[in-house]
C-alpha positions as CSV (number, residue, x, y, z in Angstrom):
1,X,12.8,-20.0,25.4
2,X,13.7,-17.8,21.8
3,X,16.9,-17.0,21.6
4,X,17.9,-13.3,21.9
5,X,18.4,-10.9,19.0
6,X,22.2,-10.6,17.8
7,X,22.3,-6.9,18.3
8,X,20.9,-7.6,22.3
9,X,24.1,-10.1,22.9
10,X,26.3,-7.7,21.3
11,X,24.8,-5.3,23.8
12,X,24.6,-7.6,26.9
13,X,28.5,-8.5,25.8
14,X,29.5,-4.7,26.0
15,X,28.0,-4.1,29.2
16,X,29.5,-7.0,31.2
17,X,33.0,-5.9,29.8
18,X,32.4,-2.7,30.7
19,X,31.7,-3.6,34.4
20,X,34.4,-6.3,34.7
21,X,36.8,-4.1,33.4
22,X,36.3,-0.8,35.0
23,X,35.2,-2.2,39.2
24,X,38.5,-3.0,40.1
25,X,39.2,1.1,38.9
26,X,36.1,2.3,41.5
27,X,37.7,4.6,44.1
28,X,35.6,3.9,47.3
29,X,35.6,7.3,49.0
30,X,34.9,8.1,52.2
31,X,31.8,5.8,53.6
32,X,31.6,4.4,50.4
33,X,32.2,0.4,50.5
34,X,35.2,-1.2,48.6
35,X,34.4,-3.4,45.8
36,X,34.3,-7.0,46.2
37,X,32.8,-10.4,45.2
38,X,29.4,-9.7,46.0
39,X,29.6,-5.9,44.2
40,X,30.7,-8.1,41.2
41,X,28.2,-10.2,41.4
42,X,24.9,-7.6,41.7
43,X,26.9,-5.6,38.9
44,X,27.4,-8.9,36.5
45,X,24.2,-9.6,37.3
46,X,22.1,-6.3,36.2
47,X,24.3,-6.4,33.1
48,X,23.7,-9.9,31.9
49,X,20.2,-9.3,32.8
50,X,19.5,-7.6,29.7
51,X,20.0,-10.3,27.5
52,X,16.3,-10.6,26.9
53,X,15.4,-6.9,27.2
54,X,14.1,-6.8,24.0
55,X,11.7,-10.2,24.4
56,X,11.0,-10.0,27.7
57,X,11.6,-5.9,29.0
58,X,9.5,-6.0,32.2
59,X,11.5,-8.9,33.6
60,X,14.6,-7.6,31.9
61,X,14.0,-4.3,34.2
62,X,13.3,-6.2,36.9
63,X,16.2,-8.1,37.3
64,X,18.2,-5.1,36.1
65,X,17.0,-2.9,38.7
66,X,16.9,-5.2,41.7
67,X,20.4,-5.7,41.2
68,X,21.2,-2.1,40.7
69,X,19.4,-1.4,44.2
70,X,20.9,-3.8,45.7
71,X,24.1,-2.4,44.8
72,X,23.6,1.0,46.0
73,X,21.9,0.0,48.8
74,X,25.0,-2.2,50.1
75,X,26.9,1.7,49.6
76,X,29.0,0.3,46.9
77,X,30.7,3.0,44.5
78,X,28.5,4.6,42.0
79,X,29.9,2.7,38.0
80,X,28.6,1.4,34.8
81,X,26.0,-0.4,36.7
82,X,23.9,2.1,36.3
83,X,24.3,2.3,32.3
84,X,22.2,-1.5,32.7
85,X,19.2,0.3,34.6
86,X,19.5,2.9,31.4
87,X,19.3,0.2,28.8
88,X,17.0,-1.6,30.8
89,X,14.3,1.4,30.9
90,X,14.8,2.3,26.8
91,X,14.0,-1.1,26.4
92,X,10.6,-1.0,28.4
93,X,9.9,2.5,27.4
94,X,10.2,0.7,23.4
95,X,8.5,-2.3,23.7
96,X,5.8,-1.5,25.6
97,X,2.6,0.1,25.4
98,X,2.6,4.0,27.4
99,X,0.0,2.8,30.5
100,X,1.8,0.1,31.3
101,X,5.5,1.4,30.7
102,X,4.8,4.4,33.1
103,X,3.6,2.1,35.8
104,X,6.7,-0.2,35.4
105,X,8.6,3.4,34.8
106,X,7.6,4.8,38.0
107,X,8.0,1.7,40.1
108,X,11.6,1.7,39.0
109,X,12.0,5.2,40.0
110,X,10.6,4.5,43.5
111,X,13.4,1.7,43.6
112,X,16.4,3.5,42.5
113,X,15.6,7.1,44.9
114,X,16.3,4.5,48.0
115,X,19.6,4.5,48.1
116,X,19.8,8.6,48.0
117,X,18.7,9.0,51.4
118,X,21.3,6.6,52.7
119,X,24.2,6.0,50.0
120,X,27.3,8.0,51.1
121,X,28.2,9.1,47.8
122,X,25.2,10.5,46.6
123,X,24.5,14.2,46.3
124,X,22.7,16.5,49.2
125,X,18.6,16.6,49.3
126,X,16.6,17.7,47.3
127,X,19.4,17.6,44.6
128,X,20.6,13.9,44.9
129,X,17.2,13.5,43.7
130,X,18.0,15.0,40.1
131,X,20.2,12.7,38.6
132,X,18.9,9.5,40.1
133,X,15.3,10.5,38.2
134,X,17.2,11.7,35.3
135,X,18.7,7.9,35.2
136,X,15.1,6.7,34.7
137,X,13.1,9.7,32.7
138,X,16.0,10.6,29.8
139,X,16.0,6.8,28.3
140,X,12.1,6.4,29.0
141,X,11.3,9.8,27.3
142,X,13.5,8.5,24.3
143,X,12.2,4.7,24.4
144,X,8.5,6.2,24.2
145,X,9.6,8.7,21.5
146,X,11.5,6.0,19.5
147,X,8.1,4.1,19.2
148,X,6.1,6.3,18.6
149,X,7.8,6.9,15.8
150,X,8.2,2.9,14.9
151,X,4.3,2.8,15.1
152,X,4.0,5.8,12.7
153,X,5.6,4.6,10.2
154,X,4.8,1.0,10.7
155,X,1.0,3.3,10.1
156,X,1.9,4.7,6.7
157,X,3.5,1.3,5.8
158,X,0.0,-0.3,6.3
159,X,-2.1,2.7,4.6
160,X,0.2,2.4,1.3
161,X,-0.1,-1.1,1.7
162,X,-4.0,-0.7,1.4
163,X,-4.2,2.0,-1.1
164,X,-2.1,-0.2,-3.2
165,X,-4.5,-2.9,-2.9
166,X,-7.5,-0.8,-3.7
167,X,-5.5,0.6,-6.4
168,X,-5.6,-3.1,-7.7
169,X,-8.8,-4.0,-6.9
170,X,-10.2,-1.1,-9.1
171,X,-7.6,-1.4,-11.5
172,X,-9.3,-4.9,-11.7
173,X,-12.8,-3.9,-11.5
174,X,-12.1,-1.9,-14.7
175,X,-10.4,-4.3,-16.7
176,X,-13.3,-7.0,-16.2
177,X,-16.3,-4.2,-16.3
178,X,-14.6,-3.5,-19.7
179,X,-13.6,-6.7,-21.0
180,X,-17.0,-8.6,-20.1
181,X,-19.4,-5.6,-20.5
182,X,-18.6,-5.1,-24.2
183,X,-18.4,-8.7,-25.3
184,X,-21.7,-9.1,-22.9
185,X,-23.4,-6.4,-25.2
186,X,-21.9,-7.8,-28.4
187,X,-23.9,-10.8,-27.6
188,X,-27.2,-9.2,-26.4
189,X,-27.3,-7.6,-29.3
190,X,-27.0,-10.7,-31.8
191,X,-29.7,-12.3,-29.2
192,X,-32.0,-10.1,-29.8
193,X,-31.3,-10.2,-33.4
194,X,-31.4,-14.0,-33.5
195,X,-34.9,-14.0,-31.1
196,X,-36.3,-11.4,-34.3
197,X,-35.5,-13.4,-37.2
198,X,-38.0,-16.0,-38.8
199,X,-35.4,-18.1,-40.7
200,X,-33.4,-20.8,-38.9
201,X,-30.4,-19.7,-41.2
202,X,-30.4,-16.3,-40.4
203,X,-30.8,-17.4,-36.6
204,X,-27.6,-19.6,-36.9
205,X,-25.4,-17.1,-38.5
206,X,-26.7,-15.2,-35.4
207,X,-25.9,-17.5,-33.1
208,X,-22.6,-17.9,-34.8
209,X,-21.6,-14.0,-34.3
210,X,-22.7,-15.0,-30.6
211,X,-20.2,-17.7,-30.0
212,X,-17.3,-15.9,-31.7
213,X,-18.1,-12.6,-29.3
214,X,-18.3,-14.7,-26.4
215,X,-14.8,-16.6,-27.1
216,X,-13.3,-13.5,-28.1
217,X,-14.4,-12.0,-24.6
218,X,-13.1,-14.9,-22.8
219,X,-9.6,-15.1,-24.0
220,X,-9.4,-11.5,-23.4
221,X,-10.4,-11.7,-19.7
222,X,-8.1,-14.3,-19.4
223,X,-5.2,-12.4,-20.7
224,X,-6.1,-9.6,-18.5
225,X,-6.5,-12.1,-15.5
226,X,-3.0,-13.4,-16.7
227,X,-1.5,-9.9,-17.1
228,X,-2.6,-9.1,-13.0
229,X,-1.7,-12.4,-11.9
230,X,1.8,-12.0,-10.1
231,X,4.5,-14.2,-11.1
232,X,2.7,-14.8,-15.1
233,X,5.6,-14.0,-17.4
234,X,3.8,-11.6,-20.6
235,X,3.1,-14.1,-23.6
236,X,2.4,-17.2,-21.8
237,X,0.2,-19.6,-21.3
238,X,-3.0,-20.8,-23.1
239,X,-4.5,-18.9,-25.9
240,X,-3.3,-15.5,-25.1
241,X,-5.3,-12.5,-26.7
242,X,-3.3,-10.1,-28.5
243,X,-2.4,-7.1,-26.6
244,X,-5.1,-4.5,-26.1
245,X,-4.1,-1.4,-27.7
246,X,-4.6,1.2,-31.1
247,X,-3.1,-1.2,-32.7
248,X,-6.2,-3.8,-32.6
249,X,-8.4,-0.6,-33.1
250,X,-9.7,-1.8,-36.5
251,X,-10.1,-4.9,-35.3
252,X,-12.6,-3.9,-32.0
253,X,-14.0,-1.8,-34.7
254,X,-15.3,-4.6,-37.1
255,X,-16.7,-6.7,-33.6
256,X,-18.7,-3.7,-32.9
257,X,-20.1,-3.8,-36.7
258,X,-20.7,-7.6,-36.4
259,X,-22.7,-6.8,-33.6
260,X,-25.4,-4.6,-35.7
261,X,-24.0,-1.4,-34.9
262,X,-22.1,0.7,-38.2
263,X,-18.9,2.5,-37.2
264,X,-17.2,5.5,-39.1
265,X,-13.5,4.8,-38.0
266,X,-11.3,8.0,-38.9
267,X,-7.1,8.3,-38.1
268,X,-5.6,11.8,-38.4
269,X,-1.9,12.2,-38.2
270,X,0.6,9.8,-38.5
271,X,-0.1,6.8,-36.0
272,X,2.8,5.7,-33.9
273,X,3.4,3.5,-30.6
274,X,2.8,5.1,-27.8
275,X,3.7,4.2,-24.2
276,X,1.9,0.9,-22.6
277,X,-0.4,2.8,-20.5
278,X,-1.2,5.1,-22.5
279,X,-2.1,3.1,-25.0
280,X,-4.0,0.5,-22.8
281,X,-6.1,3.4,-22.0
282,X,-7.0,4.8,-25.0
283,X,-8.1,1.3,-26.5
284,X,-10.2,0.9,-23.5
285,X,-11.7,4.6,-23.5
286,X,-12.6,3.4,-27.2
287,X,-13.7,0.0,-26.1
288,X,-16.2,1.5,-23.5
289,X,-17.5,4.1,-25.9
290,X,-18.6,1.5,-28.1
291,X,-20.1,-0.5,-25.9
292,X,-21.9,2.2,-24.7
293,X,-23.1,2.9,-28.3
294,X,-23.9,-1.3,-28.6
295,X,-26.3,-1.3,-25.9
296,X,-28.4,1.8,-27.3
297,X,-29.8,-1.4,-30.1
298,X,-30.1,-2.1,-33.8
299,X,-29.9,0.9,-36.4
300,X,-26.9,2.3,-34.0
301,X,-23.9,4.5,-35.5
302,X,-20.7,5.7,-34.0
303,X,-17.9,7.8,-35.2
304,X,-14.5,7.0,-33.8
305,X,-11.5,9.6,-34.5
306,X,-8.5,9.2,-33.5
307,X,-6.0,12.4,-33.8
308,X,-2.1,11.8,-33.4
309,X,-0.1,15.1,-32.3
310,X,3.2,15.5,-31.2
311,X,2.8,15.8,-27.5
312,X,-0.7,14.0,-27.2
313,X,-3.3,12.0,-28.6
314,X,-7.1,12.7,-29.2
315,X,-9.9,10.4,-28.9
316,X,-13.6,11.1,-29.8
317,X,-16.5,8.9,-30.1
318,X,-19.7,10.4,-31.3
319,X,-22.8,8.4,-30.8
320,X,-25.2,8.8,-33.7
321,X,-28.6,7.8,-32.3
322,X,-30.3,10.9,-32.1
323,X,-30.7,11.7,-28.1
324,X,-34.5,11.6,-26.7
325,X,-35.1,15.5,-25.6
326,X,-38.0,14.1,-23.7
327,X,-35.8,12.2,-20.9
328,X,-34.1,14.6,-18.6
329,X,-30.8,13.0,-19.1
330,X,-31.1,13.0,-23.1
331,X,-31.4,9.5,-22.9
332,X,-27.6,9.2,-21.2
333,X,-26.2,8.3,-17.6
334,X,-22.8,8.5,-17.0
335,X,-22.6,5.4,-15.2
336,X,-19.5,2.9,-14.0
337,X,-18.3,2.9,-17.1
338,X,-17.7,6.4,-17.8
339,X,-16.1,7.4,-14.3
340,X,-13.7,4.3,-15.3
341,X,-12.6,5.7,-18.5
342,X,-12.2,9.0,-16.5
343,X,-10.1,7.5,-13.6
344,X,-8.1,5.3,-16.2
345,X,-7.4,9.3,-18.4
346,X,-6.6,11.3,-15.5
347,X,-4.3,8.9,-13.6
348,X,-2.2,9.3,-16.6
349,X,-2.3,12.8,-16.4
350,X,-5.1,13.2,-19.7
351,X,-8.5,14.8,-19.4
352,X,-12.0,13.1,-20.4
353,X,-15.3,14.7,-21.1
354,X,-18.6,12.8,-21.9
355,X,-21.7,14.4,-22.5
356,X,-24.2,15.4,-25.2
357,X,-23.3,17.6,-27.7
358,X,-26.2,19.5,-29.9
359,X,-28.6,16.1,-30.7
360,X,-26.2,13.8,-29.9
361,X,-23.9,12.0,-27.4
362,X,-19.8,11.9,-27.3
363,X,-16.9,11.0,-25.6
364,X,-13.7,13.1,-26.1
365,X,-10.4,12.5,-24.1
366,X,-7.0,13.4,-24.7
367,X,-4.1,11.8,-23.5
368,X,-0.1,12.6,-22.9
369,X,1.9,10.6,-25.9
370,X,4.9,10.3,-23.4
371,X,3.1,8.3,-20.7
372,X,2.3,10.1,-17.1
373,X,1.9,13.7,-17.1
């Protein structure tokens, strides 16, 4: 047997004082019995039976209101045994589910309108009838009301429960469809460089750029991996990658040019650090854009600018291959990647547009230099 809820003894404890304390006060009127042992007992009784009315409410209510009608059945004076059937019927009315709260509900009822047609004290027919169903429909209507709106909120609880977790999933998504895809290109790129060369030593500095794009993208999935991971303190840990942000700018800039592709880096205004997100975001709008530019082969060129205002900060990359007017999407698709950079721009409140522009292909978004918009 669990033991009851402190609040429910605390309860139980009030309403057996309350009945101990105020019988020996019950007037009997005329036809009404006098209290005695046995009205104790039934009284005691219906008041210690709710104990458990919050584990157990059907046999809480069942104990409570056999005792009640009991009570008023033996004509003893109306008290603060009736308060127990109250308790007794929020608790059901709480606890339970509606189908099987109205049946126990309405058995109750049946019970307790007994003892009108033959209790001396009760009120003339039809009207007696009023406030022995009130005793049963008031704290039912409330019970059912009360959870209802328990089950709400326990509802919205669960639903911002799971949007968080999609939240993370995608945030996840992104951060390895980032991280992998560009150091995956990186290293197509030098493969296919390294499968068109005819001398070995040409193929092993190939092969060389392949390895150090490959490491590079592996200790920067694992300090993404370790960022998400709750309970990683920031900076620990194996072989940590340095922080993605502007700041590395020039450095993602000279792996994209190890990896065959040139790249016209340009900074207007006067750079400065800008909030976490923010600049998370704009190194990965870059990274993407670049990647992008990677996979389009040998002979590729990209212009990266990178604009510092006082309220925001501009990004454009331009691809330089010269789009194919015979494909009917110029050559481009605006795949995962893209809607990423656009989900990961307008969370923080910044706008992103990727398209063609005259012959070629470009990526422009502009992002709040406070943080969220």
């Amino acid at each position: 047997m669990g033991k009851p809820r402190l609040v429910d003894v605390g309860v139980t404890a009030a309403l057996t004082a309350l009945t101990l304390v105020s019988l020996p006060f019950l007037e009997a009127s005329a036809g009404v019995r006098p209290v005695d042992g046995l009205a104790y007992a039934l009284a005691v009784t219906a008041a210690v039976g709710t104990l458990f009315r919050t584990r157990w409410p059907v046999v809480t209510l069942g104990v409570v209101t056999l005792a009640t009608v009991t009570y008023l059945l033996l004509d003893f004076p109306y008290g603060p045994v009736m308060v127990c059937v109250v308790v007794a019927v929020y608790s059901l009315a709480r606890r339970r589910p509606l189908r099987a709260a109205l049946l126990w509900g309405a058995a109750t009822l049946a019970l307790l309108l007994l003892h009108v047609f033959t209790h001396p004290g009760a009120l003339p027919l039809p009207t007696g009838l009023i406030p022995a169903s009130a005793i049963v429909a008031v704290p039912f209507s409330i019970g059912v009301a009360r959870r209802m709106w328990h089950e709400a909120r326990s509802a919205e609880r669960d639903a911002a429960e799971q949007q968080a977790r999609d939240d993370e999933r995608l945030q996840l998504a992104h951060e390895v469809h980032d991280v992998v895809g560009h150091g995956l290109a990186a290293i197509q790129m030098q493969a296919d460089i390294a499968l068109h060369l005819g001398r070995p030593e040409d193929a092993t500095t190939a092969l060389e750029a392949i390895s150090k794009a490959a490491n590079e993208a592996l200790t920067e999935l694992r300090t993404t991996l370790a960022e998400i991971r709750p309970g990683t303190a920031s900076g620990t840990g194996p072989e940590r990658a340095p922080t993605a942000g502007l700041a590395n700018l020039e450095v993602l800039a000279q792996r994209v040019r190890s990896a065959g592709v040139a790249v016209d880096l340009a900074i207007g205004g006067t750079s400065r650090p800008l909030p976490d997100a923010v600049d998370l975001a704009a190194y990965r709008v870059l990274q993407e854009s670049l990647t992008n530019v990677v996979k389009h082969g040998a002979g590729a060129a990209a212009r990266v600018e990178v604009g510092y205002e006082p309220d925001l900060v501009r990004l454009c990359v331009s691809n330089l291959r010269v789009r194919d007017p015979r494909a009917p999407d110029g050559g481009f698709v605006a795949g995962f990647g893209i809607t990423g950079m656009r989900h990961r721009v307008e969370s923080l409140g910044g706008r992103l547009d990727a398209g063609p522009v005259d012959e070629y292909f470009e990526v422009r978004a502009t992002l709040p230099a406070g943080g969220v918009a």
